[in-house]
N, C-alpha and C positions, 0 to 999 in steps of 0.2 A: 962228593959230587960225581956224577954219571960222565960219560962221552956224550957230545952231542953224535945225534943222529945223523947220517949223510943225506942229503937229500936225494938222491940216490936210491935208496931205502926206501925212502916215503915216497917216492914218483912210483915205485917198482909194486909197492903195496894197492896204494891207488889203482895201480894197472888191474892189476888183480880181485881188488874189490868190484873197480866197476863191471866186470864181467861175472861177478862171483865165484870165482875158480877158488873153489874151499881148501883145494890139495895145494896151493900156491899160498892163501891166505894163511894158512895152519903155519907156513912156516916163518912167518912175521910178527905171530903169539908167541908170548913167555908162557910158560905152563902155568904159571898163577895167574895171568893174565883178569882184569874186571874191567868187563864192559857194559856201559851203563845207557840204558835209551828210554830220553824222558819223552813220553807220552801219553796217550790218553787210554790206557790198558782194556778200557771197551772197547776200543775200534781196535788199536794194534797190538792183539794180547800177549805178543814177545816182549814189551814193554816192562823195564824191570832191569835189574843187575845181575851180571852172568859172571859167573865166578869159574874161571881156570878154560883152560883153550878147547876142552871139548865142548860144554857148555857153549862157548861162544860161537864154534862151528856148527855145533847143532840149530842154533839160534839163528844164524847167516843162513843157513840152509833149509832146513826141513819147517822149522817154526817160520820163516816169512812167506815160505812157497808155499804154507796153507794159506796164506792169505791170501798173496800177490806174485806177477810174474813182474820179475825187473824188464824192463825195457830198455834202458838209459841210465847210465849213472855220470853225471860229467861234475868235474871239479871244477869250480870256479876260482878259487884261491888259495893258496898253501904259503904258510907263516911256518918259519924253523927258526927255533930260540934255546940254543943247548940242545938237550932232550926233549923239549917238549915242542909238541906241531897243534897248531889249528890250518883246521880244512872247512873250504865253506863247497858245499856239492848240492848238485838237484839230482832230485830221485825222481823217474818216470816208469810206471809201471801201470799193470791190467790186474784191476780185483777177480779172483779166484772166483770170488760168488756171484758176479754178473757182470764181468768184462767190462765197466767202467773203467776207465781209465784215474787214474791220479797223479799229481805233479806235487815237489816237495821239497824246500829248502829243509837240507841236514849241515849241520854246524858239527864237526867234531872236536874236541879235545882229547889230545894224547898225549901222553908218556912212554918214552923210550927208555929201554934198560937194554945195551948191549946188542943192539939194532932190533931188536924185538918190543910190539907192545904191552907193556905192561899195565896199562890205563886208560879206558878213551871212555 
């Protein structure tokens, strides 16, 4: 069995993700890190499982910001059970291709190894 994560950890990630600071994010990835985002892979083609921490920074980064520019990322709720965290967040952001805007319940599930994620 693993350590539970501090919450601590997962506030401090959050922090990071909402802003998308990739050089902040990276250091809250395990190197094997998978991260998994179920959607509808015609509309958001980063959709798909990213295997290992570069992949998944490239994927945060450069693969969403062809689509969308974040606006907003605010968490709504944070569950810590051992190692593992569920996050319930809305996404707000501007389509790349015609400045539409978009709003978006995201649900994560994670796994911690050693304060880093190894799962979501």
């Amino acid at each position: 069995m693993t350590k539970p994560v501090s919450r601590a950890v997962v506030e401090a990630f959050y922090k990071a993700y909402a802003v998308r600071d990739c050089g902040r994010i990276g250091g809250f990835l395990a190197d094997d890190v998978a991260w998994t985002v179920s959607g509808p892979v015609d509309v958001l083609s980063f959709c798909g499982t990213h295997i290992g921490k570069a992949a998944v920074l490239d994927m945060l980064d450069r693969k969403t910001r062809q689509l969308f520019e974040v606006i907003k990322s605010e968490l709504y709720t944070l569950l810590l059970d051992g190692d593992q965290v569920s996050a319930l967040t809305r996404l707000t952001a501007k389509r790349q291709e015609d400045g539409r805007m978009i709003s978006y319940r995201l649900a994560h599930f994670s796994r911690f190894r050693d304060g880093k994620i190894v799962e979501n």
